[in-house]
C-alpha positions in Angstrom: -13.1 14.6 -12.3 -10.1 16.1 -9.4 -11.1 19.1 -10.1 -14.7 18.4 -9.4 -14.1 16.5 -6.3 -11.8 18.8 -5.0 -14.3 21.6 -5.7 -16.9 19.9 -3.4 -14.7 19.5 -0.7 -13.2 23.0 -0.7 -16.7 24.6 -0.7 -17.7 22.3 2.2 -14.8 23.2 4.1 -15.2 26.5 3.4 -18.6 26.7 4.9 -16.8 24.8 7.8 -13.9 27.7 8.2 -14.9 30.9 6.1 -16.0 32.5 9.2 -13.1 32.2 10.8 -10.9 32.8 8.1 -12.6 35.2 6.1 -14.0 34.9 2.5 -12.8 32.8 0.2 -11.2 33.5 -2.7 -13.0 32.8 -6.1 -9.8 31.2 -7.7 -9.5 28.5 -4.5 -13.4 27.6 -5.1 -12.6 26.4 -8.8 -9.0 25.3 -9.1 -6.1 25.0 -6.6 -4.3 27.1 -9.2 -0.3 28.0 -8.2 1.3 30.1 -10.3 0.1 28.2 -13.6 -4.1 27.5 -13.8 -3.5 23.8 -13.6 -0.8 23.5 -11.2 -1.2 21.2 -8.1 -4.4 19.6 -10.1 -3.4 17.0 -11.5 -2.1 17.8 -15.2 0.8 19.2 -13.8 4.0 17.9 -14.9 4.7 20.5 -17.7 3.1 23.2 -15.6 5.4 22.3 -12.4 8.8 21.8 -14.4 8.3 25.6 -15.4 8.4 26.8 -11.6 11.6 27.4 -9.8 12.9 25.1 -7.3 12.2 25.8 -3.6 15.3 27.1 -1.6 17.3 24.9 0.5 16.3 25.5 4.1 18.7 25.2 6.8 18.7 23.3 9.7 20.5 26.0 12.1 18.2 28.3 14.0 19.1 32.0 13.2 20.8 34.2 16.1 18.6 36.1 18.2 18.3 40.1 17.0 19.6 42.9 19.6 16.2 43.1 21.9 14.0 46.0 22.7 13.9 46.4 18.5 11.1 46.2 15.9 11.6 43.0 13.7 11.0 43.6 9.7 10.3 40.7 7.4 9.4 40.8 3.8 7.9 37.6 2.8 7.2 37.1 -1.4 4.4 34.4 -1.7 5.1 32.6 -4.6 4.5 28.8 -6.3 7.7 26.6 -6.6 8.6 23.3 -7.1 9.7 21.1 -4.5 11.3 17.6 -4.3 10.1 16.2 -1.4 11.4 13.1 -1.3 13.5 11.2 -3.8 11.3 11.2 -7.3 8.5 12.5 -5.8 8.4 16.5 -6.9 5.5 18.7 -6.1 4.2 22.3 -6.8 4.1 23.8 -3.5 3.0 27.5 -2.4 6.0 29.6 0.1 6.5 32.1 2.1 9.6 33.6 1.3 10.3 30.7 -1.6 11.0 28.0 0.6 9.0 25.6 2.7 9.1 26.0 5.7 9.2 29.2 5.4 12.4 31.5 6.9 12.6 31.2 10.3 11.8 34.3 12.0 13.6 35.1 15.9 12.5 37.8 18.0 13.0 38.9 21.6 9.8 39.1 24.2 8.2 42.2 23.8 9.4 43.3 20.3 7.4 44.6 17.9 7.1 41.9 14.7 6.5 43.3 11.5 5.6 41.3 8.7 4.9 42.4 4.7 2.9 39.9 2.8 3.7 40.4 -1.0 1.5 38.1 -3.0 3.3 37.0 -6.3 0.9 34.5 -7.0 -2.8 34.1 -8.4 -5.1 33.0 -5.6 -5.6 35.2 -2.3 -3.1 34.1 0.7 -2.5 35.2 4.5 -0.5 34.9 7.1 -1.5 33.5 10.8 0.8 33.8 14.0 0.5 31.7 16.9 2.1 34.3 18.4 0.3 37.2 18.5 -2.7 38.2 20.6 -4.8 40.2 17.6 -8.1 40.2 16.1 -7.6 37.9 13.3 -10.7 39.1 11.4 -8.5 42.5 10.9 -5.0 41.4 11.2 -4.9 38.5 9.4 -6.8 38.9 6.7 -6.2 37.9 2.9 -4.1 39.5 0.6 -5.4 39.8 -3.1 -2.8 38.4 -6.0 -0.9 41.1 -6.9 -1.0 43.0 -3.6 0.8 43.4 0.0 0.0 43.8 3.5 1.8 44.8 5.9 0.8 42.2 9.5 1.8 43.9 13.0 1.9 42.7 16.2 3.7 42.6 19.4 5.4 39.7 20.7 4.5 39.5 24.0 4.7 35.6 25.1 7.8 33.6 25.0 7.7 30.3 23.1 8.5 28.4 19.2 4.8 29.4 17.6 3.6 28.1 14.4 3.0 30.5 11.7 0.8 29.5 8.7 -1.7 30.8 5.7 -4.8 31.0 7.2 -6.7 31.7 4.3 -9.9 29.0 3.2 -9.3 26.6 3.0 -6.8 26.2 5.4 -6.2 22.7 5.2 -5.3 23.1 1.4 -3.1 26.3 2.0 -1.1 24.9 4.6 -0.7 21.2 3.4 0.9 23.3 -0.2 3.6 24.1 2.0 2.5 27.9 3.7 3.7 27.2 7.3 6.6 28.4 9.3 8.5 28.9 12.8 8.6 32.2 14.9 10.8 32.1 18.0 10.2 34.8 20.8 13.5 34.4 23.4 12.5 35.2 26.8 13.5 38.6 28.0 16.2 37.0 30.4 17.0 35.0 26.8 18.6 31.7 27.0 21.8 29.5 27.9 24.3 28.8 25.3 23.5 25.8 23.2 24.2 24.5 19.4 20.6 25.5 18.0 18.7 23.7 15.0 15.0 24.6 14.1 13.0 21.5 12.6 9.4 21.7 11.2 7.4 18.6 10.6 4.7 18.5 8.3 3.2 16.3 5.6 3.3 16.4 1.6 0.7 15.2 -0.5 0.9 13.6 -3.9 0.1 16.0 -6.6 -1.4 18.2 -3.7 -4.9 15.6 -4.0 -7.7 17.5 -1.6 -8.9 14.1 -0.9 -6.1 12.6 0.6 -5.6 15.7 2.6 -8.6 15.6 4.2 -8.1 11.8 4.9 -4.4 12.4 6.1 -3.1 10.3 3.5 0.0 11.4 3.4 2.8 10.8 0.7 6.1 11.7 2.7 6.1 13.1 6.5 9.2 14.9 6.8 11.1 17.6 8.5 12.3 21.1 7.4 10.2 20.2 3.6 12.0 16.8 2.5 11.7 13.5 3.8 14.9 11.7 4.9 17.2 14.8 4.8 18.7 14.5 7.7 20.0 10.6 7.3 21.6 12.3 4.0 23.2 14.9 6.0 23.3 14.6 9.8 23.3 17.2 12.4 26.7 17.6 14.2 27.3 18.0 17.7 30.0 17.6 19.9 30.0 15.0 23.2 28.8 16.9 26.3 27.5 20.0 23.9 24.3 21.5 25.4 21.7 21.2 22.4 18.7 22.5 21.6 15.8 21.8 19.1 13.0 24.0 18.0 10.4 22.1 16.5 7.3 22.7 15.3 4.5 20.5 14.3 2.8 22.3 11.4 0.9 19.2 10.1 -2.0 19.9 8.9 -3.6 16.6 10.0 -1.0 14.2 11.9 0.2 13.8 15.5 4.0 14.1 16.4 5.2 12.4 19.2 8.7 13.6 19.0 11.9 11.4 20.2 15.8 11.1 19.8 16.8 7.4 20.3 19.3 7.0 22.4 19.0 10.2 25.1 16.4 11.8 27.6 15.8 15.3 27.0 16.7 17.5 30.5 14.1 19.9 29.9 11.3 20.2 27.8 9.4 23.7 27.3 5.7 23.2 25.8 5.4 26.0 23.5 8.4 27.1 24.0 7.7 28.3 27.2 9.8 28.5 30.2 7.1 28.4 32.5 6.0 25.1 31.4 9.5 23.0 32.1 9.2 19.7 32.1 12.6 17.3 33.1 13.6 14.0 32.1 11.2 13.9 29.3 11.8 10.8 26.3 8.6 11.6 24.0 6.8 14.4 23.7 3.6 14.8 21.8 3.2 18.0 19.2 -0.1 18.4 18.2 -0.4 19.8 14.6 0.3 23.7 15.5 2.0 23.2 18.4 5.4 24.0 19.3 8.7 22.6 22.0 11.5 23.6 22.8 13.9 20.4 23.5 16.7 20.6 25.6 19.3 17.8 25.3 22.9 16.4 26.3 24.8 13.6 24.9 27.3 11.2 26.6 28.6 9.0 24.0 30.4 10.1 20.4 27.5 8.4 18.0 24.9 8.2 15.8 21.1 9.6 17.6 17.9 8.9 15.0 15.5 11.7 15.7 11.8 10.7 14.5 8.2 10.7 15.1 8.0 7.7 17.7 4.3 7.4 15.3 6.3 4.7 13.2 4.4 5.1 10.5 5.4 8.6 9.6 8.9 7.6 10.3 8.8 5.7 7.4 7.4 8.1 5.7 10.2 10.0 6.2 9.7 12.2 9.7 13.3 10.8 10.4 17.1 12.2 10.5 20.2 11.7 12.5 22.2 13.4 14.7 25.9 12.6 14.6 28.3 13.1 17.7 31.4 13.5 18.0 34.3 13.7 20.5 
């Protein structure tokens, strides 16, 4: 009976996006399949303890590469399992075997280059916020058992989103294929202690219905919920800090906050040219992109959550811990 239900609402949906998206694939019409045929349906237990585990991601945001050079990525696409919060382990799809996906840092103006290999058994893609190409042609899918090689040139400064953006989206992203892409600004940036956080939400056993309703299992950042209680972030008192976050979604709001500080500046999309000052909540829709900029006076423990309580429970939540 999933299956079934699910099968109605990916063909509606992908009447909805298909032309935006391209075709879909034939396996994503009948079956959500990962790796294994039944995976993600339902009937899964056996079929997800045979995957391998996701890889730890990590907090830190990478150092920038020298500028003025072309960026290469290799991303495998391949089924894991994940536990996303405690008890609760789902099959997800990755880019590069992790979700989010690796982080990938470039300088404005340097040529990205990006190699989709598809491990798995359904079609997937690759979408950047970033780039100013024809999607039709640039972002199209890549079969199973293929690779594409995705080029563009990263001409706008900001934290973008990257995501699957093959039909049905909504399925392909909310499975886990979403990312970060950070493009410094030519002049690049001040010296800060740097963390990259994606928020997103996870679905129990990957349900198409509760996806489309936003009924979300766990909300959490960087793929687990909680993490970050478990295992703050450290700072020191005075430290010039700043977040990269992304909201990849697919359905829910963030309206980001850390209890206990202001953030100085506040870049919309990453964005120098859209500075904001003094800022305690900002909203991320699901796609969107900040870059926080933050100070603290007092050694302590900060929460950082969605201020949309409700997701906070769910797990959008984590600490970060200061020290003298």
């Amino acid at each position: 009976m999933l299956k079934r239900i699910a099968l109605v609402v990916v063909m509606g949906l992908a009447l909805l996006l298909g032309a935006a998206c391209g075709p879909v694939p034939q396996q994503a019409t009948t079956a959500p399949g990962a790796g294994d045929a039944n995976a993600g349906t339902g009937s899964e237990a056996a079929d997800t303890a045979k995957l391998p585990v996701a890889e730890a991601v990590s907090p830190e945001a990478p150092a920038p590469p020298a500028a003025g050079t072309t960026v290469k990525v290799t991303l495998p696409i391949e089924p894991r399992k994940l536990e996303v919060a405690p008890g609760l382990v789902e099959t997800v799809w990755t880019f590069g075997g992790r979700v989010p996906g690796p982080v990938i840092r470039v300088h404005q103006g340097d040529t990205v280059e990006v190699t989709l290999v598809n491990k798995d058994t359904i079609a997937h893609s690759i979408d950047f916020h970033a780039a100013r190409v024809a999607p039709d042609r640039a972002f199209a899918d890549v079969a199973p058992g293929e690779s594409r090689t995705v080029t563009f040139r990263a001409n706008d400064p900001g934290v973008f989103m990257y995501h699957c953006g093959t039909a049905p989206v909504l399925m392909h992203i909310a499975m886990g294929m979403y990312g970060m892409l950070i493009v410094d600004p030519k002049d690049g940036r001040t010296d800060a202690r740097e963390f990259s956080l994606v928020q997103s939400e996870m679905y129990k056993n990957m349900d198409m219905q509760a996806m489309t309703a936003g009924q979300a299992a766990a909300v959490v950042f960087n793929g687990r919920a909680d993490q970050y209680k478990e295992n703050p972030l450290k700072v020191k008192v005075g430290e010039p800090v700043r977040l990269y976050v992304v909201n990849a979604g697919p359905d829910h709001f963030s309206a980001f906050h850390v209890v206990g500080t202001i953030f100085d500046r506040v870049e919309p999309d990453g964005n120098p040219k859209n500075a904001q000052y003094g800022v305690s909540t900002y909203t991320l829709a699901p796609g969107g992109g900040a870059v926080f900029e933050t100070h603290f006076d007092e050694p302590g423990k900060y929460p950082f959550v969605t201020h949309s309580f409700g997701d906070a429970t769910l797990g959008a939540i984590g600490v970060i811990e200061v020290t003298p």
